[in-house]
Structure formats: C-alpha cells, structure tokens
C-alpha positions as CSV (number, residue, x, y, z in Angstrom):
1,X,75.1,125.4,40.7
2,X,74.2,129.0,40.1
3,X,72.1,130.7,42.8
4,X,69.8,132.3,40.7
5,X,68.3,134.3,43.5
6,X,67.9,138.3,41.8
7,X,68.2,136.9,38.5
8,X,65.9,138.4,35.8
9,X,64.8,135.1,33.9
10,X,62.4,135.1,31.1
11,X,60.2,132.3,30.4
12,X,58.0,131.5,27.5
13,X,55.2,129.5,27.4
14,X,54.5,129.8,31.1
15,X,50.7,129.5,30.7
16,X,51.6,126.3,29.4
17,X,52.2,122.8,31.1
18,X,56.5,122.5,32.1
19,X,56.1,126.3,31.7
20,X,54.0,126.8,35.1
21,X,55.7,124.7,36.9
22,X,58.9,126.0,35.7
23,X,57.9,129.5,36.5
24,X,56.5,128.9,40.2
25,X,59.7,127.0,40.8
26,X,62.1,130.2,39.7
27,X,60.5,132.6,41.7
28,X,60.6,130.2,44.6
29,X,64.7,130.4,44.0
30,X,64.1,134.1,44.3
31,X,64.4,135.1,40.3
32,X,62.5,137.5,38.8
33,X,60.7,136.3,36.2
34,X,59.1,137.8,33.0
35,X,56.9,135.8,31.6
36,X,55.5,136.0,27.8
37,X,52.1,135.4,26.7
38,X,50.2,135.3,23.4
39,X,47.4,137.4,24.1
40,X,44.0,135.9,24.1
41,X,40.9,135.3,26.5
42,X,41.9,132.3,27.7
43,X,45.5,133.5,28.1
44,X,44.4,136.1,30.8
45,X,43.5,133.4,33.1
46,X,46.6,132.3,35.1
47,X,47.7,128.7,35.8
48,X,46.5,127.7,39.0
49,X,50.0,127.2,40.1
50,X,50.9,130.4,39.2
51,X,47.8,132.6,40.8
52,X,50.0,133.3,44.0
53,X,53.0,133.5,42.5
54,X,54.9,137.0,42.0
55,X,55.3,136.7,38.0
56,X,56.0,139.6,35.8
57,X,53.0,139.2,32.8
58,X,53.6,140.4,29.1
59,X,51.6,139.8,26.4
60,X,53.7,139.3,23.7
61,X,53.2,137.5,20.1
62,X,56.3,135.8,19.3
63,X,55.0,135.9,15.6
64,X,55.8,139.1,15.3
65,X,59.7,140.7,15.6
66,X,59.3,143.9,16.3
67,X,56.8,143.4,19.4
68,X,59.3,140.5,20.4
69,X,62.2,143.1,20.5
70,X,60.6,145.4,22.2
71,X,59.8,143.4,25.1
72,X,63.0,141.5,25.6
73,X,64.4,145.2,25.4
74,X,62.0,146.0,28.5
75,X,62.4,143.0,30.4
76,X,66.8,142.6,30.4
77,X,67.2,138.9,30.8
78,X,70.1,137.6,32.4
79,X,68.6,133.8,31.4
80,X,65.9,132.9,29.1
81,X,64.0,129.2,28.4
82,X,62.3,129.2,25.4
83,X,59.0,126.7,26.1
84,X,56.7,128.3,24.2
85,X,55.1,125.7,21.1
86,X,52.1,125.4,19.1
87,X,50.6,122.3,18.5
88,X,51.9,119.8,21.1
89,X,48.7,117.8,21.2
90,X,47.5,119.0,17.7
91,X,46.8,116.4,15.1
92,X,46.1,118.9,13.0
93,X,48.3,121.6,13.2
94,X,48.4,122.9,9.8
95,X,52.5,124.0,8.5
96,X,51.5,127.2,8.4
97,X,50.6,127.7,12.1
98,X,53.5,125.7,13.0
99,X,56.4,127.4,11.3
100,X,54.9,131.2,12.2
101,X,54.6,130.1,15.6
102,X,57.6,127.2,16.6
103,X,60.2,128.8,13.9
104,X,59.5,132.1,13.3
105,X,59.1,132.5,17.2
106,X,62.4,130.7,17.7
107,X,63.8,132.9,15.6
108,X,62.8,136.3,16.8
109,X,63.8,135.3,20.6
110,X,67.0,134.5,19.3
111,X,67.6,137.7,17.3
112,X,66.2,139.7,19.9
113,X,68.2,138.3,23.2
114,X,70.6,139.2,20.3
115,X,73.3,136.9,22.3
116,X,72.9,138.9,25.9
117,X,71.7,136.0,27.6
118,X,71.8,132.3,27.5
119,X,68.7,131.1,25.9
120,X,67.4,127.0,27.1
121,X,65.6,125.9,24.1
122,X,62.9,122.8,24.6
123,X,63.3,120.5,22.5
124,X,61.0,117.2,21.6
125,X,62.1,113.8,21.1
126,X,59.7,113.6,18.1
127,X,62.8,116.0,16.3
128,X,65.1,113.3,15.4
129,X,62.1,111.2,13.0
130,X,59.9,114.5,12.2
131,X,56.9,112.4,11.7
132,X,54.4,115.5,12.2
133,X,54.2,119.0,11.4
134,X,54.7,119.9,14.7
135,X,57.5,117.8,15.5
136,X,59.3,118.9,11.9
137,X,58.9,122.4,12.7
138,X,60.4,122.0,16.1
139,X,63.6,120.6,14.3
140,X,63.5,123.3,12.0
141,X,63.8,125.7,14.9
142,X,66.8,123.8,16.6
143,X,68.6,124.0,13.0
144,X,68.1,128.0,13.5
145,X,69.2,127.5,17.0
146,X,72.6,125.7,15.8
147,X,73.1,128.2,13.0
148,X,72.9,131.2,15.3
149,X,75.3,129.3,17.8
150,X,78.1,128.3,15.5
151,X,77.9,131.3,13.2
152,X,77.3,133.9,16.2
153,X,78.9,132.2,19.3
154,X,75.5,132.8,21.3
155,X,75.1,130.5,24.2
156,X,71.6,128.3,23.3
157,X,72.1,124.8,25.3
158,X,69.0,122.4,24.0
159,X,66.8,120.7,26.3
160,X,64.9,117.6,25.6
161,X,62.2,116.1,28.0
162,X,61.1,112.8,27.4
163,X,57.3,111.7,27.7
164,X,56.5,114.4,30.8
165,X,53.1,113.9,32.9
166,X,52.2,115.6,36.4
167,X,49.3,118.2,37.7
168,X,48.1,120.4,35.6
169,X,48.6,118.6,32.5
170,X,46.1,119.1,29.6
171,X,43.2,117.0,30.0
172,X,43.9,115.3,26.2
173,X,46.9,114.1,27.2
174,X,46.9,110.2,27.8
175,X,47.8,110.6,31.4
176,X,45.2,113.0,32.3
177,X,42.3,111.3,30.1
178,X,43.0,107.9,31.8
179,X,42.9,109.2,35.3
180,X,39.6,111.1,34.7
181,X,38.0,108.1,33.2
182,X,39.6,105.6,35.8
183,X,37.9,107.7,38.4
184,X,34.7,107.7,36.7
185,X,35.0,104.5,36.7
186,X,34.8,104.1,32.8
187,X,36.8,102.1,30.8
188,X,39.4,103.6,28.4
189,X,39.6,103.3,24.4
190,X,43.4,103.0,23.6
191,X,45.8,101.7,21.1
192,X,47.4,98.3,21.5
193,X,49.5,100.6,23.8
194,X,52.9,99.1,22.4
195,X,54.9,102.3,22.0
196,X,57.8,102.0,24.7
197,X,58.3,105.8,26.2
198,X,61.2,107.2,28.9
199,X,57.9,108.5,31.6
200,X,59.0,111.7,33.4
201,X,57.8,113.5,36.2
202,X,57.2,117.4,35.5
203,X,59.3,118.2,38.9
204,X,62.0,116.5,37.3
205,X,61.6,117.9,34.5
206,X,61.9,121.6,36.1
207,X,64.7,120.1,38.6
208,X,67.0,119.2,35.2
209,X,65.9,123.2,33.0
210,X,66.7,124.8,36.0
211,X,70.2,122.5,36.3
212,X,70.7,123.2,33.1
213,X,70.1,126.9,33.0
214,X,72.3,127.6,36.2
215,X,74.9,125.4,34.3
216,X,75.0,128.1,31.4
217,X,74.9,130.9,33.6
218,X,77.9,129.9,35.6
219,X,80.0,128.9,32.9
220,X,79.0,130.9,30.2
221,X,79.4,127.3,28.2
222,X,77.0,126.4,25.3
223,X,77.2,122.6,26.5
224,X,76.0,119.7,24.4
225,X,76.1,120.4,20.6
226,X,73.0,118.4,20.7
227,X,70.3,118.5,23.4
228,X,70.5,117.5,27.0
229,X,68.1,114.5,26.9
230,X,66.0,114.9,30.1
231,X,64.6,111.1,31.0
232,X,65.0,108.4,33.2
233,X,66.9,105.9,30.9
234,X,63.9,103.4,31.2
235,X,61.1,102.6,29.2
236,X,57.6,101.4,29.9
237,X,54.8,100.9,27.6
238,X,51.7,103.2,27.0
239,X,49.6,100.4,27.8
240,X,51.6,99.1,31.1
241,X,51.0,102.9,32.0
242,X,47.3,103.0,31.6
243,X,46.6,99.9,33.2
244,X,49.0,101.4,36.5
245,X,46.7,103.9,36.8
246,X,44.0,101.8,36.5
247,X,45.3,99.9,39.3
248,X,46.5,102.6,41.3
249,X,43.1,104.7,41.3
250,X,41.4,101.2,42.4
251,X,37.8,102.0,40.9
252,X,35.8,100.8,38.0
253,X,36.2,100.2,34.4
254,X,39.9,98.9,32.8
255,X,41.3,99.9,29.7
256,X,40.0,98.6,26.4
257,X,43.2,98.0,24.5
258,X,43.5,97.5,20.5
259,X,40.2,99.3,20.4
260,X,41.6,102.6,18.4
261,X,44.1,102.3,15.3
262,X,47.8,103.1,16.0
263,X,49.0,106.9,14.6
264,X,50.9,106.7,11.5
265,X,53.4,109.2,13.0
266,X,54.0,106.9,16.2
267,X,57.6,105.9,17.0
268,X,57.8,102.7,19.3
269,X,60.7,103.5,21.1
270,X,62.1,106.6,22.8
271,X,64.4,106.7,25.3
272,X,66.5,109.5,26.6
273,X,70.4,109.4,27.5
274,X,70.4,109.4,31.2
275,X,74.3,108.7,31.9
276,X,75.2,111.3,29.4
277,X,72.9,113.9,30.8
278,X,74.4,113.2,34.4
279,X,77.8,113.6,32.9
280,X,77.1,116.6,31.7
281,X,75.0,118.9,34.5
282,X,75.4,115.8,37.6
283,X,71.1,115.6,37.4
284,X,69.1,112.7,37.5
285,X,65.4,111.6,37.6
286,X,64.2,111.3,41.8
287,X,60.7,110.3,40.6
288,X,59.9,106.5,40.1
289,X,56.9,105.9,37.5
290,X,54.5,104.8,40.1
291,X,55.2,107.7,42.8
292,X,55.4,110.5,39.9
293,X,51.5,109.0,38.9
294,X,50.2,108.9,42.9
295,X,51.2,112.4,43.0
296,X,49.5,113.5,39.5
297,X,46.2,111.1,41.0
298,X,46.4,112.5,44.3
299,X,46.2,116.4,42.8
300,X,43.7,115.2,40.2
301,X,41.4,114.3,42.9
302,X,42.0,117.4,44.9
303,X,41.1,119.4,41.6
304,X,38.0,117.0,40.5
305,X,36.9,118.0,44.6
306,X,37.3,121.8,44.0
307,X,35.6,122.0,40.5
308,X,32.6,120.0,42.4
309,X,32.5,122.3,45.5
C-alpha cells in the first residue's frame, strides 16, 4: 500500500460524518491535508475529532467554479476524496439544492483537479434505485464521473459505503436517535424495522477510502468501472439493530416497532460485494455489528458526560 506520509490530500466534506474521521486518520499517516468547507456559522466550528488535529481549512463553495479552481490551484493535491453531499438525511431536499450542490460540485472538482490527481468519489447505495432526490442526484454525479473517465482518461475510482454508524454521527440518524433514547430510557417509535442493511463501522469505512486511495496512488489505475462496494457482505435488519442497542445499553424503555409508516423511497435489501471488494484492494470489514455499536455507545456516553459537565 502507498505510504502516504508527505502527501498533499484534499478532502471534502471533512466537517461532515466519514469526512472527520477520514481526515484525523490522514494526518495521523502523516499527509497533509486541505480540507474544503462551505462557509457558514456552523461550519467554523470544527468536528471534535478534528479540534487537535493539524488540518489545512478552506472555505470553499463547491457551487461555484471559479472559487473551486482557485483553491485546488492553491492547495496541489497529489490525492483527493470527494465526500462532500447535500441532503444525506434530508427528506426534503428540494432538486434544485441537490443538483447545484451533489452535481454541479462533482463537476467543478473534476474539471478543476483537471486530471492531476486521482479523485475517490463517495458513492451511496441508494444510486442504483434513485428513489430520492438526493440519491438521484448522486447518480447523476457518478454519470459525470464516468464521462470524464472514459472520455478524458482521468483516474476517479468510486467508493460505496454501505449503511455506516460510529461517534460523531448526526444525531437524526437511526443509530444515534436510538442510543440517546435507550439511555434516556425512552422507548423508540420505528418502522416495522424490515429493511435488511450491510451495517458498517466508520473505522472501517476510513480503513477501506484510505485502501482505496493508496491503491490509485500507487498504480495510477482507475480500478472498478463501477464502485468499490464498502460492506461487510451481511445483512441485519433495522429493527434487530435497534433492539441490540436496546439490549446493549441495558436501561429502560424498548422499541415500539410498526408504530411510524414505512418511506415510500425504502429499499429492503442492500448489501455490498465484500469478495469482490477484497479482490480488488485485499480490505475487509474488522468490526463485528455488536463491537462497532459498544464502541459508538461507549463514546456516546463519554459525549452525553461532557455536554452535562
């Protein structure tokens, strides 16, 4: 694998969840990393895992081409991962806000890396059905991504993580919300909880973009034509997930399934390609389900303890 020690990589999206951890993890290699940030109040405030970290801040809008360029041109990336989306968790992300930001923002980072560098794309499972704006206009932006690859020869290798949870997580997300109300001893509205997902930990996660991005430096190869699916290979059900945590924080209340209606945009099953991602950069998932949720309860409780003191 590439040592990646001294090498400039930029990261988008590192205020965000993967991006954070992603980032800490880099300069812990000994890169240098830029990191790119849409300016706002909120965005000034680091990611706690990032507040001792050694990160190169720019607030950039990808929306906009000409800053985009201007900053790429500044910060000379020998690597790039592109994590930076709007609307993960947004129901109502209007098509709009999601092609300006997840397509046009593709797009500019392409155009201005202008081929330089090897760019890691996330990607979303969600893709491959489209069943919400934000997933359509995340396939949108890998059929950009494939264009620029076949018609300019630019090395853009897709990255696909499966249903990722860990610290740090946003608090809507179903992992988060059932912990929090688990501790409080509440019990937790859900779904019937029938939607079978590939749960994986956010170190693995980082483990696999960093396999993969060493992977393209070294061999200057543009890899899968399709995305490297980063998953386990195994399955478990939203509601067998919620009631482990139940179990596993060991206080009050229990989940309170069939209580809310199923999302018309659910799939029921994804699953990601675990042999064929070890065939391809030798990585797989360390994590178990149950050790990848003690760790995100344990940090939870550290965090609930320092917000109270």
């Amino acid at each position: 694998m590439f040592d990646l020690h001294g090498t400039r990589v930029l990261v988008t999206g590192a205020t965000g969840f993967i991006g954070a951890h992603l980032a800490r993890r880099l300069v812990a290699a000994g890169a240098q990393v830029v990191a790119f940030r849409r300016f706002s109040v909120e965005s000034q405030q680091r990611p706690e895992r990032l507040r001792e970290v050694r990160v190169e801040w720019r607030d950039v809008d990808l929306r906009t081409f000409g800053a985009v360029s201007s900053a790429v041109r500044v910060a000379r990336p020998d690597l790039v991962f592109h994590l930076a989306a709007e609307g993960v968790t947004d129901p109502f992300l209007s098509p709009d806000a999601a092609i300006r930001a997840n397509v046009y923002g593709a797009i500019h980072l392409l155009r201005a890396v202008d081929g330089k560098a090897p760019v890691v794309v996330a990607r979303t499972p969600g893709e491959r059905d489209a069943m919400n704006v934000y997933t359509a206009s995340k396939a949108a932006a890998w059929s950009f991504c494939r264009m620029y690859r076949r018609t300019h020869g630019w090395s853009i290798a897709g990255a696909m993580p499966f249903q990722t949870y860990g610290p740090g997580q946003p608090a809507a997300a179903l992992v988060p919300s059932a912990i929090e109300a688990a501790m409080r001893g509440e019990d937790f509205p859900m779904t019937r909880g029938e939607q079978q997902r590939d749960w994986i930990f956010v170190e693995d996660v980082v483990d696999a973009l960093i396999r993969i991005g060493s992977s393209v430096l070294a061999t200057e190869s543009i890899m899968a034509e399709d995305a490297i699916e980063i998953g386990t290979g195994r399955t478990t059900s939203v509601r067998e997930v919620v009631e482990s945590i139940y179990r596993l924080v060991g206080g009050g209340g229990r989940p309170r399934v069939d209580m809310l209606p199923a999302r018309p945009s659910e799939v029921d099953r994804q699953v990601a390609d675990a042999e064929r991602t070890h065939e391809l950069i030798g990585w797989r998932a360390r994590f178990t389900l149950e050790e990848g949720l003690r760790e995100t309860i344990q940090w939870t409780r550290e965090w609930l303890n320092r917000l109270a003191n």
